[in-house]
C-alpha positions in Angstrom: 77.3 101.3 98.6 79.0 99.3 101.3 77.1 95.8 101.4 75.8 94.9 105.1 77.0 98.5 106.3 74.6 100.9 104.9 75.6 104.0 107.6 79.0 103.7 105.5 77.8 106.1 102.7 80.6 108.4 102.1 83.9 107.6 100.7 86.4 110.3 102.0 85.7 107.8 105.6 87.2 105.0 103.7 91.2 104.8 103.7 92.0 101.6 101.7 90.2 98.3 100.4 92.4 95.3 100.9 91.3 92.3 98.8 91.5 88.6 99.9 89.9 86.1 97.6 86.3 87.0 97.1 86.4 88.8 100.7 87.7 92.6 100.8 88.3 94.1 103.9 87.9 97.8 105.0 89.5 100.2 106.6 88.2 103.4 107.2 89.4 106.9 109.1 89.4 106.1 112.5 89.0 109.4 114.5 88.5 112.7 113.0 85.3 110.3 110.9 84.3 109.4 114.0 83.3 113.0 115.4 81.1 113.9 112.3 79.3 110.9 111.4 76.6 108.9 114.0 76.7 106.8 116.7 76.5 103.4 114.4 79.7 104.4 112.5 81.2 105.4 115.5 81.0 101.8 117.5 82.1 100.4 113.7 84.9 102.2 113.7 86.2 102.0 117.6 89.9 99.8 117.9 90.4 100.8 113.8 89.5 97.1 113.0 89.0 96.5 109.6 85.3 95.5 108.2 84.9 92.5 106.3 82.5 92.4 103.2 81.4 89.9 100.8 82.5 91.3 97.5 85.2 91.6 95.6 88.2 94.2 95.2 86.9 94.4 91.7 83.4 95.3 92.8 84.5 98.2 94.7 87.1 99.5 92.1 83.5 99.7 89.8 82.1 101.8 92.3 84.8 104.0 93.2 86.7 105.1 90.1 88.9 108.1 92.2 89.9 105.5 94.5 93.6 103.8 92.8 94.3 100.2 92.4 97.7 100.3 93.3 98.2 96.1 93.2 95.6 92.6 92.7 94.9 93.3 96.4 95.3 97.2 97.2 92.5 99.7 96.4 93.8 103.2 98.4 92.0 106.5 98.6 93.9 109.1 97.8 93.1 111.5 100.2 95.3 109.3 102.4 98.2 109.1 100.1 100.8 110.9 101.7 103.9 109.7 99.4 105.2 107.2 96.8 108.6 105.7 97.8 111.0 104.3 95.0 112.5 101.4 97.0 114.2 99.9 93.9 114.1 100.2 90.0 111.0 98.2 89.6 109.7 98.3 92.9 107.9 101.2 94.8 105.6 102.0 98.0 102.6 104.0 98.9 103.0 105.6 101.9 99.6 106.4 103.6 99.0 109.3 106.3 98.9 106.7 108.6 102.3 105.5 108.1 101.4 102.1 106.4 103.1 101.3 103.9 101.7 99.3 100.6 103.3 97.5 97.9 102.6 98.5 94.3 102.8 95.9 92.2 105.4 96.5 89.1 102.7 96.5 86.2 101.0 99.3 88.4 104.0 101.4 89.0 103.1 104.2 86.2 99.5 104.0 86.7 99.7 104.7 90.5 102.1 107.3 89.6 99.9 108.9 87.1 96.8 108.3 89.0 98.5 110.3 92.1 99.9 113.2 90.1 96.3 113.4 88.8 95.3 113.6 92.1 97.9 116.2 93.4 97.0 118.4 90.4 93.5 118.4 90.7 93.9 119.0 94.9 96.2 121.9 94.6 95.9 125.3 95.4 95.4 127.7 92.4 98.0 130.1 93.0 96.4 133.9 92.7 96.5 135.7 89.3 98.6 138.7 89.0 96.6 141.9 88.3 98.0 143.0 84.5 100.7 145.8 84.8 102.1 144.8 87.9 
């Protein structure tokens, strides 16, 4: 999945893609991935230094369709979505669980909104169902 890192093989490790010409870098979960995967992933992931791959944002928004593109260079899990922030009428942030903070572009506004309600919905806790008569 991951070109030139094939110990990278599942995506809930992966925080956010961040695009840069034809050159995406990586960032993945830094220590709670580190004590369940092996000893490879571990020294990739040591400093939280991002991994650079040759392909493009584009590529890895084909592979990973529950992943959001929240802007041209900006793929985000959204496991790691913590928030959206309004900062102005047409402008508006992702928040991560890390505390970064990412742009969405303005054309992607109600996507990423949509995208991460989706998300919400489909994460939640079913609440129990009432026995009938009480």
């Amino acid at each position: 999945m991951i070109p030139g890192y094939p110990d990278i093989v599942n995506p809930e490790f992966i925080v956010r893609f961040e695009g840069t010409g034809n050159y995406t870098l990586l960032y993945l979960e830094t220590f709670a991935a580190a004590r369940r995967v092996n000893l490879i992933m571990l020294s990739l992931m040591q400093g939280g230094k991002p991994l650079m791959v040759s392909k493009t944002l584009k590529y890895f928004e084909q592979q990973l369709p529950g992943f959001i593109r929240v802007s041209k260079a900006a793929l985000i899990n959204p496991l790691y979505m913590e928030k959206t922030v309004t900062t102005s009428s047409k402008a508006m942030q992702v928040v991560l669980l890390d505390g970064t903070r990412i742009v969405v572009s303005r054309r992607r506004i109600d996507h990423t909104l949509e995208q991460f309600a989706l998300y919400r919905a489909a994460v939640a806790p079913v609440p129990p169902s009432r026995p009938p008569g009480s």
